[in-house]
N, C-alpha and C positions, 0 to 999 in steps of 0.2 A: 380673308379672315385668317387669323394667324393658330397656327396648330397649339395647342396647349400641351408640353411638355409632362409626360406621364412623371409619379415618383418614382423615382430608383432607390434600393436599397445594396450598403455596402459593407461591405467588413473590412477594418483596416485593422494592420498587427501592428502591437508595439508590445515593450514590456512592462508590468505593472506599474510602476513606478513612473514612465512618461505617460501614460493613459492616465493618472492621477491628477499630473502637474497639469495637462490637457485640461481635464475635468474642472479643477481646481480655476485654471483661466478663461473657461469657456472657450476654448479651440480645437482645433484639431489641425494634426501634422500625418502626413502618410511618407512612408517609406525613405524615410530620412531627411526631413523636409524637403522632398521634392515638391516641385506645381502641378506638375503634369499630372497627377492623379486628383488632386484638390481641382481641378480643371475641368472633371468629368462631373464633378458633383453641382450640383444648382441648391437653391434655398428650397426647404420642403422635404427634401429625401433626406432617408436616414441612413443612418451609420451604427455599427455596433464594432466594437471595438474587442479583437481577442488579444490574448497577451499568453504565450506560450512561457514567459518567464520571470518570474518574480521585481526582476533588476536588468537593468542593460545592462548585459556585460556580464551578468549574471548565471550562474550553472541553478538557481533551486527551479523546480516547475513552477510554473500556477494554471496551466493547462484551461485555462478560463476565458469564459466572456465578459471582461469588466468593467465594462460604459457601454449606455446607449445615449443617443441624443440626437437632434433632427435638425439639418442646417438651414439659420437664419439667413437672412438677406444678405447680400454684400458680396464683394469678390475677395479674390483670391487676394490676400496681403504678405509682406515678409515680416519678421521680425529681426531684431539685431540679439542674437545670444551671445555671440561673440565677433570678434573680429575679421575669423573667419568662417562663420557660420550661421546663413540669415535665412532660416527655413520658412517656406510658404506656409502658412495658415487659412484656415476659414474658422468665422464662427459658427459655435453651436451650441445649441440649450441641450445639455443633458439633462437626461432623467432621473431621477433619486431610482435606483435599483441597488438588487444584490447580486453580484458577483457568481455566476455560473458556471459548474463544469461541463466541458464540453464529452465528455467520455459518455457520459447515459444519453447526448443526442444525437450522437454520432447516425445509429441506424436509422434514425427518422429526417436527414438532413441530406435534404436532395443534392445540394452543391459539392457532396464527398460523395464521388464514384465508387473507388477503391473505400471500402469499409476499412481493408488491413491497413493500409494505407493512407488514413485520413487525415494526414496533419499536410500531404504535400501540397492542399491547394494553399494553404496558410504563407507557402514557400515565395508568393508574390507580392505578398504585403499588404496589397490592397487591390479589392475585386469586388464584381455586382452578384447578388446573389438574389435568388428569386420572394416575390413576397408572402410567401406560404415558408420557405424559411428563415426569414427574417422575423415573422410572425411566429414562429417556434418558442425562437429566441430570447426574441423581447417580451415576449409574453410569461416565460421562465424569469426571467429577470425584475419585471415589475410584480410579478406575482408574489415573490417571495420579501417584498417590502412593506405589503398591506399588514 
């Protein structure tokens, strides 16, 4: 009999502004459209999306959590954005939320070790995080839409 693969939950970084287009298309892209992270993921686990900066490219903060959504069926696909440029995707339904700061969940989020220090796990762009903090998250998030 075949093992039934547990849900995993993940946080992927982008800044506001592609977390939107994302949203907006029903996709997600991790760490520059690479595959290899969209690779780890299977249909059913979720994702929450933090965005350190307003803009690509960008200097304003947005210090935020701003998408969550849970990936549907299907594998890994590319896109053509440009000529040179065909980032892997998966699909996902997001969730209608509001936009979270991350600063008041800091002490309660098991995945930041270093409390002072808490932006450097964000430094991989995309990672598994356990479901009691993802459950923080998403729960701040959908909360504040009712």
């Amino acid at each position: 009999m075949a093992k039934t693969r547990e849900t995993k939950y993940w946080i992927a970084v982008a800044s506001k502004d592609h977390v939107l287009n994302g949203v907006a298309g029903g996709f997600m892209q991790a760490n520059h459209g690479k595959s290899s992270p969209l690779r780890r993921v299977a249909p059913g686990d979720w994702v929450v999306y933090y965005s350190p900066n307003q803009q690509y490219k960008g200097t304003a903060p947005c210090q935020a959590f701003t998408a969550v959504g849970q990936v549907k069926e299907g594998e890994v696909y590319t896109a053509v954005m440009a000529p040179d440029f065909e980032p892997a995707r998966r699909d996902v339904d997001f969730k209608e939320c509001a936009e979270v700061a991350i600063r008041p969940l800091i002490d309660q989020l098991n995945f930041i070790e270093d409390k002072q220090r808490w932006g450097y796990m964000f430094r991989f762009g995309f990672f598994e995080i356990n479901q009691a903090d993802f459950a923080l998250i998403a729960d701040e998030m959908l909360e504040k839409v009712k």
